[in-house]
C-alpha positions as a LaTeX table, in Angstrom:
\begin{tabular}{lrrr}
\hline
Residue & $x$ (\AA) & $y$ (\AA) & $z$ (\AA) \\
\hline
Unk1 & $-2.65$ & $-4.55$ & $-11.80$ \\
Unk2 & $-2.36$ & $-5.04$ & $-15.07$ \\
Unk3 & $-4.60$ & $-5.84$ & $-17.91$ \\
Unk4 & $-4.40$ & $-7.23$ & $-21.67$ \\
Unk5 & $-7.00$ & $-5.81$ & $-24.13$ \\
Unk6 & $-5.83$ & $-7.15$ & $-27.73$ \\
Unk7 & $-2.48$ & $-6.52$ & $-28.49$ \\
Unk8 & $-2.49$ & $-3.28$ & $-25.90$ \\
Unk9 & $-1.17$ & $-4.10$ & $-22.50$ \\
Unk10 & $-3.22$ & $-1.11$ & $-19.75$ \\
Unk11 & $-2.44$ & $-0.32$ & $-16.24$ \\
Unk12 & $-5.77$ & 0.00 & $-13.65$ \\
Unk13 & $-5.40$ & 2.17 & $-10.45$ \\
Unk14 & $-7.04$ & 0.52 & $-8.07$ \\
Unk15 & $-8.63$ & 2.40 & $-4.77$ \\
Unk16 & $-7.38$ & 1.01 & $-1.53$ \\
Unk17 & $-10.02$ & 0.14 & 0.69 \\
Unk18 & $-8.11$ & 1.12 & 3.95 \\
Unk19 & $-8.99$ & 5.20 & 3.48 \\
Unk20 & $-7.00$ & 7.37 & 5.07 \\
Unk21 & $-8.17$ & 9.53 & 7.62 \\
Unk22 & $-7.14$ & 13.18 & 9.21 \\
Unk23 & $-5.06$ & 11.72 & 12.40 \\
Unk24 & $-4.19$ & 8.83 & 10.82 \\
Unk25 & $-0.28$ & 7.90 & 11.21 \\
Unk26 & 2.38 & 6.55 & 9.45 \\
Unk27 & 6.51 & 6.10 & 9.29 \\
Unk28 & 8.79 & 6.25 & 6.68 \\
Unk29 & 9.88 & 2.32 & 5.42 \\
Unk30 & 13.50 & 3.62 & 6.02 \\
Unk31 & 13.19 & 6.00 & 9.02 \\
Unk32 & 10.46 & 4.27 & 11.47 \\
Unk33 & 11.57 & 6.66 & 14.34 \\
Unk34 & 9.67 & 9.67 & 12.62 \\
Unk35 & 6.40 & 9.22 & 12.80 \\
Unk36 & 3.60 & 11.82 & 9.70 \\
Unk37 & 0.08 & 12.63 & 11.40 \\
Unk38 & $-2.69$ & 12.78 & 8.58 \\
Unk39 & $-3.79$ & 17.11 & 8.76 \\
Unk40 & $-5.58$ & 17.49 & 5.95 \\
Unk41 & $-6.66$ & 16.41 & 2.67 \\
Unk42 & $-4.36$ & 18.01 & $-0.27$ \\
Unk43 & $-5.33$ & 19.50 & $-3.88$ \\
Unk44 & $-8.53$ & 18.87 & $-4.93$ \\
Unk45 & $-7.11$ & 19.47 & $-8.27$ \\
Unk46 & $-4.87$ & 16.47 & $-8.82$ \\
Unk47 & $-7.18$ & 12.98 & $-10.20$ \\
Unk48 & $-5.81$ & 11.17 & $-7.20$ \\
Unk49 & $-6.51$ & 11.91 & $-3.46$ \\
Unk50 & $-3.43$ & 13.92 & $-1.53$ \\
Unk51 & $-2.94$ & 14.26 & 1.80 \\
Unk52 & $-0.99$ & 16.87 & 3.67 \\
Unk53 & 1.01 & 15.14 & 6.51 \\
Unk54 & 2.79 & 16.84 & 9.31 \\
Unk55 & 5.89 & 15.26 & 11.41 \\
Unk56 & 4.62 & 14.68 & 14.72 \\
Unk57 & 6.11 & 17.21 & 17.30 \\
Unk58 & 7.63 & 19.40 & 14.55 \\
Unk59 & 4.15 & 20.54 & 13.07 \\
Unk60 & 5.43 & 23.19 & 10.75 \\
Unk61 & 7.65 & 20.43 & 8.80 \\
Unk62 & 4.74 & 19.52 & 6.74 \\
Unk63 & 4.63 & 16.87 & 3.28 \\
Unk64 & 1.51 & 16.71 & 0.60 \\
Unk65 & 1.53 & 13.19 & $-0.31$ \\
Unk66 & 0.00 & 10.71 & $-3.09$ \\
Unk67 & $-2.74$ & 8.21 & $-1.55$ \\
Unk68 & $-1.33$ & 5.68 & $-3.10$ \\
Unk69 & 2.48 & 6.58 & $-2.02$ \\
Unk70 & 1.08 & 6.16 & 1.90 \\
Unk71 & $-1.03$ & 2.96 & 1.21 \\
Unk72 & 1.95 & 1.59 & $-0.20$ \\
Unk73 & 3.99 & $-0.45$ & 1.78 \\
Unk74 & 7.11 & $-0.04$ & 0.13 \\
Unk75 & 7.39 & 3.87 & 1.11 \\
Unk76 & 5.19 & 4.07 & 4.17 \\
Unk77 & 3.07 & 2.11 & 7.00 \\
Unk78 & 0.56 & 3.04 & 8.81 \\
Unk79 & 0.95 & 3.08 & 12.99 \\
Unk80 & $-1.24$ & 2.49 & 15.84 \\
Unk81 & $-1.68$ & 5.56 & 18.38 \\
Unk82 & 1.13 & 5.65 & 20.64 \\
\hline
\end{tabular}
């Protein structure tokens, strides 16, 4: 979202209201055969919220990953329990 103060054009980062919880799981826009299991929450040192995901079945293959790169549809989507 955008927004226009004077002349000066800002971006706002919006939360998404769908949080993400540990056991939460999601596939890859371009490889929905491998599904990432929410383990963990990532730095607390970066402003936005991380998560650590692992593949499921291959647990030590394991991503840290953006909230807003797994809420968003164009990299990732979330999946039911299987």
């Amino acid at each position: 979202m955008s927004v226009v103060t004077g002349t000066e054009k800002k971006t706002v980062l919006r939360r998404n209201r769908n949080g993400i919880e540990v056991g939460d799981r999601f596939v890859k826009t371009d490889d929905p055969k491998t599904v990432w299991v929410v383990a963990g929450r990532g730095s607390s040192v970066a402003p936005m919220p991380h998560f650590q995901v692992v593949q499921e079945g291959y647990y030590s293959r394991m991503r840290t990953l953006a909230e807003s790169v797994l809420l968003d549809p164009d990299y990732y989507r979330r999946v039911s329990e299987s």
